[in-house]
C-alpha positions, 0 to 999 in steps of 0.5 A, spaced: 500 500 500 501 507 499 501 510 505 498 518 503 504 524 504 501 526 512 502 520 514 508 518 511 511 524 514 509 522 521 511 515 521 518 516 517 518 522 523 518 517 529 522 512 526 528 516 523 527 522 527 524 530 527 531 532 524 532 540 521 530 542 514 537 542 513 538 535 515 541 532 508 541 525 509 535 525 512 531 530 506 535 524 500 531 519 505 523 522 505 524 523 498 527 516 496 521 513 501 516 520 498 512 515 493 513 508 494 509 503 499 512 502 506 514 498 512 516 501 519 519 495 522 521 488 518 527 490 520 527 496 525 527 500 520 522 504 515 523 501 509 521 500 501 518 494 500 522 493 495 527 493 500 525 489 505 530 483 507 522 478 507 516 477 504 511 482 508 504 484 507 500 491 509 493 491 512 492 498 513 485 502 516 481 501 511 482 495 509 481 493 516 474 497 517 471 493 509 474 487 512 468 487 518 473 484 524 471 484 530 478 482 532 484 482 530 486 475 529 481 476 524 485 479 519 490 474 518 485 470 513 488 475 508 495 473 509 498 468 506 500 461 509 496 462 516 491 458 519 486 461 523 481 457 528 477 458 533 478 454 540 472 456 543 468 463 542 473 467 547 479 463 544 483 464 537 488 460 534 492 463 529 499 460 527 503 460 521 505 454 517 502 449 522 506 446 527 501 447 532 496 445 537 490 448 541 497 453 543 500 456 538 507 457 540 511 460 534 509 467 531 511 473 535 505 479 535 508 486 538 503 492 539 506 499 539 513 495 540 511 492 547 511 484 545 503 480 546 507 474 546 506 470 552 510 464 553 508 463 560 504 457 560 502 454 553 500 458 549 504 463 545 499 469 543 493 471 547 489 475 542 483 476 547 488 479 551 490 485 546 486 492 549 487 496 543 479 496 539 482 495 532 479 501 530 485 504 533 490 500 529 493 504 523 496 498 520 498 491 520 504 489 518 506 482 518 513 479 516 512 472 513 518 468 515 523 467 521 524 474 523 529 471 530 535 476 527 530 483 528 526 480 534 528 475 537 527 468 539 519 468 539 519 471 531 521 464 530 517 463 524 514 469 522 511 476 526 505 481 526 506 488 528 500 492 530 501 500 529 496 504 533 494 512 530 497 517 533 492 520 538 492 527 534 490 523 528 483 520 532 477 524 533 475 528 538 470 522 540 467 517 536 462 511 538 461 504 535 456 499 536 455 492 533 449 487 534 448 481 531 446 474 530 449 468 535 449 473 542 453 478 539 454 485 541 459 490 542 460 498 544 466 502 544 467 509 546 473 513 545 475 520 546 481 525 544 483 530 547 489 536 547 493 538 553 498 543 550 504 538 548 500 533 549 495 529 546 492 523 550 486 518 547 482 513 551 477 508 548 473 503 552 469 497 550 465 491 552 464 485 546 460 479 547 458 473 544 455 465 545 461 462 541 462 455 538 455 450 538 455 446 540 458 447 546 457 452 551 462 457 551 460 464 551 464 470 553 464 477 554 471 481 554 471 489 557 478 493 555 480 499 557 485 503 551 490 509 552 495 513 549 499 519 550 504 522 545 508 528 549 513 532 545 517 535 550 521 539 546 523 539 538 527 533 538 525 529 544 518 525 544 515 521 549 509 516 549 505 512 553 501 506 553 496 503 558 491 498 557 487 493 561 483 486 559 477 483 563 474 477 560 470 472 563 469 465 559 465 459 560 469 454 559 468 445 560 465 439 558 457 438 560 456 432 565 464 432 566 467 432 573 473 433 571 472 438 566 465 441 568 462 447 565 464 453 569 467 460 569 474 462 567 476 470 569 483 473 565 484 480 567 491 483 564 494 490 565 500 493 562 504 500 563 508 503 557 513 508 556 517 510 551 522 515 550 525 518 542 530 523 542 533 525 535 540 527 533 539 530 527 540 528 520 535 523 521 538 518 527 535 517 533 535 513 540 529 510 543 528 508 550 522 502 552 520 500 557 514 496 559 511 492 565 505 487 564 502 483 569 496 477 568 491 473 573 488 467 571 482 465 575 480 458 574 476 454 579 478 447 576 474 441 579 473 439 585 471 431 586 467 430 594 468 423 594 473 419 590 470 413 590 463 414 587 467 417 582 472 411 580 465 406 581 460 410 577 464 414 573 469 411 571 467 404 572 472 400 576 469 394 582 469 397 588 472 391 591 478 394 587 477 400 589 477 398 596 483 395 596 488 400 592 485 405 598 488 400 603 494 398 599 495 406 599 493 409 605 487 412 602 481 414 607 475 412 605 472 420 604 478 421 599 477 427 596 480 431 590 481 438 588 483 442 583 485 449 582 488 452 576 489 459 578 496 462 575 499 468 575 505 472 570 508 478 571 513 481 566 518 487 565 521 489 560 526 495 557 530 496 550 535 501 548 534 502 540 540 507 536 538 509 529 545 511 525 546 514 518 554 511 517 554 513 510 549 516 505 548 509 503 548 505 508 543 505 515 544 501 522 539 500 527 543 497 534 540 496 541 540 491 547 535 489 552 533 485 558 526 481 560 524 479 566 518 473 568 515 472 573 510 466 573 506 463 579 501 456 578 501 452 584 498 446 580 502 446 573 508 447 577 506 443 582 510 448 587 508 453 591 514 458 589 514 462 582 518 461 577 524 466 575 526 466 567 530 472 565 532 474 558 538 479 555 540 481 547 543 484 543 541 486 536 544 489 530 540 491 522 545 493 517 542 496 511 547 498 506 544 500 498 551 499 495 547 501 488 541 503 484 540 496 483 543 492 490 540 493 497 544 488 502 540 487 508 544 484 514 542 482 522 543 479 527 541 478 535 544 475 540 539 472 546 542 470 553 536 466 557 536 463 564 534 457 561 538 455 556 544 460 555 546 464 549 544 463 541 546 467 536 540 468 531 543 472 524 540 473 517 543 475 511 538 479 505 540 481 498 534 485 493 536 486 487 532 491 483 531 489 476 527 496 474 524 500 479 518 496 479 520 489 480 525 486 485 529 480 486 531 477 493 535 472 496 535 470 503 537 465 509 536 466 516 537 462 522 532 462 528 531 459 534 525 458 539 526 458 546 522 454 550 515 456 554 515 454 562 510 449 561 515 446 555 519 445 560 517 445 567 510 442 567 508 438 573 501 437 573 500 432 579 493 431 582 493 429 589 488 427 595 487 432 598 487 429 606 493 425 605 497 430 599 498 423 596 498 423 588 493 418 585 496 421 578 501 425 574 498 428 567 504 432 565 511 431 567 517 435 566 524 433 562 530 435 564 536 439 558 531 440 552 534 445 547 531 451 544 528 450 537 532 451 530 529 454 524 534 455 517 530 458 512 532 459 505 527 463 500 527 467 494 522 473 492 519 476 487 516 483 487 512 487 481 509 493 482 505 498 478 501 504 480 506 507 484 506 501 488 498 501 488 499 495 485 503 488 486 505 481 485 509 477 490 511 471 489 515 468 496 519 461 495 522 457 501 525 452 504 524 452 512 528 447 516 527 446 523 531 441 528 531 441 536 523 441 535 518 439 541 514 432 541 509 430 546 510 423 547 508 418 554 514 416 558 515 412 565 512 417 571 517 420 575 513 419 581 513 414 586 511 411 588 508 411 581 501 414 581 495 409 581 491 413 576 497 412 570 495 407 564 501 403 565 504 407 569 506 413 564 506 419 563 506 425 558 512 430 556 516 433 551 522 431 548 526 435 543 529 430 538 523 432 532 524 435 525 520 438 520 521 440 513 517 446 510 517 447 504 511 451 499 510 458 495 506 464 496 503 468 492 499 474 492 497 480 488 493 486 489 491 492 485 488 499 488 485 504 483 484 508 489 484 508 497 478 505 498 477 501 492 481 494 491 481 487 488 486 481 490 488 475 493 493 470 495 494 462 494 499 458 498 501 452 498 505 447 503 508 441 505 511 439 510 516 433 512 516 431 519 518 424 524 512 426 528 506 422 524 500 429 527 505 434 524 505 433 516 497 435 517 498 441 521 497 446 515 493 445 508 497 443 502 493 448 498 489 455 502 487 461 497 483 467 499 480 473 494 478 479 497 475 486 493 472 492 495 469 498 491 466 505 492 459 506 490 455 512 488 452 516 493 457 514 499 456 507 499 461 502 499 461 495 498 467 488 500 467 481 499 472 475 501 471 468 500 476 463 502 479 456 501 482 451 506 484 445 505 484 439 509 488 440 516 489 438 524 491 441 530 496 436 532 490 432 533 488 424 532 487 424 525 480 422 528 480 430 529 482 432 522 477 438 520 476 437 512 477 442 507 472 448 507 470 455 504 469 462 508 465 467 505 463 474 507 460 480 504 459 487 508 455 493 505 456 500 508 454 507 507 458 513 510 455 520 510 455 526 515 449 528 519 450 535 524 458 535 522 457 527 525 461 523 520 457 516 521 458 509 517 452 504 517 455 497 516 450 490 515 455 484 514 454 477 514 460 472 516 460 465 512 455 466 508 456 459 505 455 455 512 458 453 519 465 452 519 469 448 523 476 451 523 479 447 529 475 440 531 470 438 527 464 437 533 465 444 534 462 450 528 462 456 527 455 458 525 453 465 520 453 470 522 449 476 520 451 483 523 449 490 523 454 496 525 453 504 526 460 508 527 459 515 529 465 520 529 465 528 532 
């Protein structure tokens, strides 16, 4: 996409300073960015897509707002080689190339520069934890492929960044409301305001919905947004962020005493600031730091009398049962409970320094420190918290050595507590053909480190008179190695209409070692739990690999900003020794979007989508089949009393329920209708 000029101005004026009129290097730079399509952050630098060290693909306000999603995982259906699921209504799954169960755990997502992810227990990324309403988004820009040398160990094999508008750019107040088919209703309020130097916007919201069927797993999720952006002085800016979450989800299995239906709580909250100070001749420092904390409250299950449960519920002889009491020491009113309460708490600070060497040449270098904070008595199975600490060290190299040569050079250098120092480097050379078309080369290498419950889990259930354990669901191993990915790919990009129009082709070669497989080992407990089939338990083990190879391919074309026509097609094939691993991704997903403006302020967009056959790292009993997902949406903008307002109606899979993650569990259509008013 073509960002327009204001716009422009502002981004390259936060990634590259507010330099003076008489800054050279910095003018050469706006002219050179002035009328091309642009990325801010694949390699921490603002960036032609032309040269770009990766295959990267811009999803900007309007077409988020013609896209008709409620969340943001949403809009990685236009995305080629994600996959995207839902797990229960309040629950998203989004990975990329497969590889994932019900927690997906390879991709990094960072809003506004603070990382979503959240390696904390199973899964990677949280989205219903996200407090930024996606009318705040400016844009979306997701790098296909490990991005390990920019951002560390997380971007593993690919990485979405979410950049919100300024709070100057947002109206002085704006409202939405959304009601729909299957319970859903949304409401969102923001307000902006200018306080000298400063300009702070506040947006509030609360979404709910019945979820899945045929299950019952209703949500309701309430958020809280703010952003204030500070100039202290013509060459020092501050910026803060502050968002916080409460979502409350039903969750279980009807007539499970193990799993009952009940309600889970997660409330999130997190603080954010973020110092620039521009040097001049369009360098400039940056300093983050960011401090987040999760609580997750979930009653678990509680079984009053041990015995009746292995009796009638399981369908042991209650002699049998008798006699392992005795045997173990059991008392006759034996009793399980089970709480699965966890707490997080992370903070993080980057130092960040963009230089100009020479006129041809960029270099970004920084170094950071994370801390991690996690708390579950039951998945860890003690009662103190777990310390993980992380130190890196990075530095992007971007050297035009021609018209016709850009060198892209990289590398990060992470130190964890859990596993020691690895070094993650990658090298990219574009070659421009023309102006318009461009060839790329790159190889990289990644690596993936482990999350806690990788690594710690040790998930025992106990009775709760004696604390004897009658069974261990998950056992810890001892030295697994973090993750590797090397990647090979060449591209291909053709642009027309400045920029508004393009093709790009992405061929790659994926190669992962070191990955984690779930497999069942002896319990390490003794004496050994009497629950145990055979006396095993589940753990992870790092000696898997996977192969991944496939093209992508994607096109668009935009007449105008608020008409468009495009698509993508991607094809995979993974090769791995784990047997569930080869069918985590389709062998063939293509998606076609368009949108156009109509005569008297009306404005319609369609997408219809095709995913293959795939499972989530299920039995092959839970493979979901191939399915189509269509949606249309019709709109009209028009001003009443100096009130901008759109009245939106839209219809969600229009073709039919749609099983995205098990095949007992649909999505149903969905119909909606939405009005937005700004003042």
């Amino acid at each position: 996409m073509k960002i327009p000029t204001p716009a422009l101005l502002w981004l390259s004026a936060c990634a590259n300073g507010f330099a003076h009129a008489d800054d050279a290097a910095f003018a050469t730079e706006l002219a050179i960015l002035d009328d091309v399509p642009v990325v801010l952050s694949a390699a921490r630098l603002v960036q032609p897509l032309r040269d770009a060290p990766g295959a990267v693909t811009v999803i900007d306000r309007e077409m988020i707002r013609a896209s008709g999603a409620r969340d943001l995982a949403e809009l990685l259906h236009w995305v080629p080689g994600f996959q995207v699921g839902r797990k229960t209504g309040a629950t998203a799954l989004t990975t990329y190339h497969g590889l994932s169960d019900d927690a997906p755990r390879r991709m990094l997502v960072r809003v506004d520069g603070r990382s979503a992810y959240a390696p904390y227990f199973v899964s990677g990324i949280e989205w219903a934890t996200i407090s930024v309403d996606i009318d705040d988004v400016e844009r979306v820009e997701v790098f296909r492929g490990s991005n390990a040398a920019a951002y560390g160990s997380n971007a593993f094999l690919g990485i979405v960044n979410i950049v919100t508008r300024p709070a100057a750019d947002a109206p002085a107040a704006r409202v939405r409301l959304t009601q729909g088919a299957n319970g859903l209703a949304e409401r969102v309020v923001s307000v902006s305001r200018r306080f000298g130097n400063a300009t702070a916007r506040l947006t509030a919201g609360r979404q709910s919905e019945h979820g899945l069927d045929p299950v019952d797993d209703d949500y309701r999720n309430q958020r809280v947004d703010a952003r204030i952006d500070w100039q202290l002085s013509a060459d020092h800016q501050l910026e803060v962020h502050l968002g916080a979450v409460d979502s409350l989800a039903r969750t279980g299995r009807a007539g499970s005493q193990t799993d009952p239906v009940r309600d889970v709580d997660n409330h999130t909250g997190f603080g954010q600031i973020r110092w620039r100070h521009q040097l001049g001749f369009g360098d400039e420092i940056k300093l983050t730091y960011f401090h987040q904390e999760e609580r997750f409250s979930d009653p678990g299950f509680t079984l009053p009398s041990l015995s009746d449960y292995l009796i009638n519920t399981l369908g042991m002889n209650a002699g049998v049962v008798a006699a392992t009491f005795a045997f173990y020491g059991l008392p006759a009113n034996a009793y399980v409970t089970a709480n699965n309460d966890t707490r997080a708490i992370r903070d993080d600070i980057e130092f960040e320094h963009l230089l100009h060497p020479s006129r041809d040449t960029r270099l970004v270098w920084g170094a950071g420190f994370r801390s991690d904070q996690v708390l579950s008595q039951q998945v860890f199975n003690t009662n103190d918290g777990l310390s993980l600490e992380q130190a890196r060290v990075f530095a992007n190299f971007e050297w035009r050595t021609s018209a016709e040569w850009t060198i892209n050079t990289g590398a990060m250098l992470e130190d964890t507590s859990a596993s020691g120092p690895r070094v993650s480097p990658r090298l990219a050379a574009n070659y421009h053909f023309t102006p318009q078309t461009t060839g790329r080369v790159a190889i990289s290498r990644g690596y993936r480190t482990l999350t806690p419950y990788e690594r710690y889990a040790d998930i025992r259930y106990r009775e709760a008179n004696t604390d004897f354990v009658l069974q261990q669901r998950f056992q810890p191993t001892a030295g697994l190695s973090p993750e590797r990915v090397t990647t090979r790919e060449l591209g291909l990009r053709h642009a027309w209409l400045g920029g508004r129009g393009s093709v790009d082709l992405r061929v790659y070669d994926e190669r992962i070692h070191d990955m984690v497989q779930r497999i069942t080992v002896a319990s390490n407990v003794t004496p050994t739990p009497p629950l145990n089939a055979n006396g095993e338990t589940p753990t992870y083990i790092g000696d898997g690999y996977a192969n991944i190879r496939g093209v992508e391919l994607s096109t668009s074309h935009r007449p105008t900003h608020d008409t468009w026509v495009g698509g993508h097609y991607a094809y995979t094939d993974i090769n791995s020794n784990d047997r569930f691993a080869d069918a985590t991704a389709p062998r063939h997903a293509f998606t076609l979007f368009a949108a156009a403006a109509l005569p008297g302020g009306w404005h319609v967009s369609a997408s219809h989508g095709l995913v293959g056959s795939m499972q989530w790292y299920r039995t092959n009993a839970e493979r979901v089949g191939a399915y189509h997902h269509t949606a249309v949406r019709l709109s009209q903008r028009f001003a009443v009393a100096g009130v901008d307002t759109e009245i939106a109606f839209g219809i969600d899979r229009i073709s039919g329920s749609v099983a995205d993650f098990l095949p007992t569990l649909t999505r149903p259509t969905q119909g909606y209708a939405t009005i937005r008013m700004a003042f």
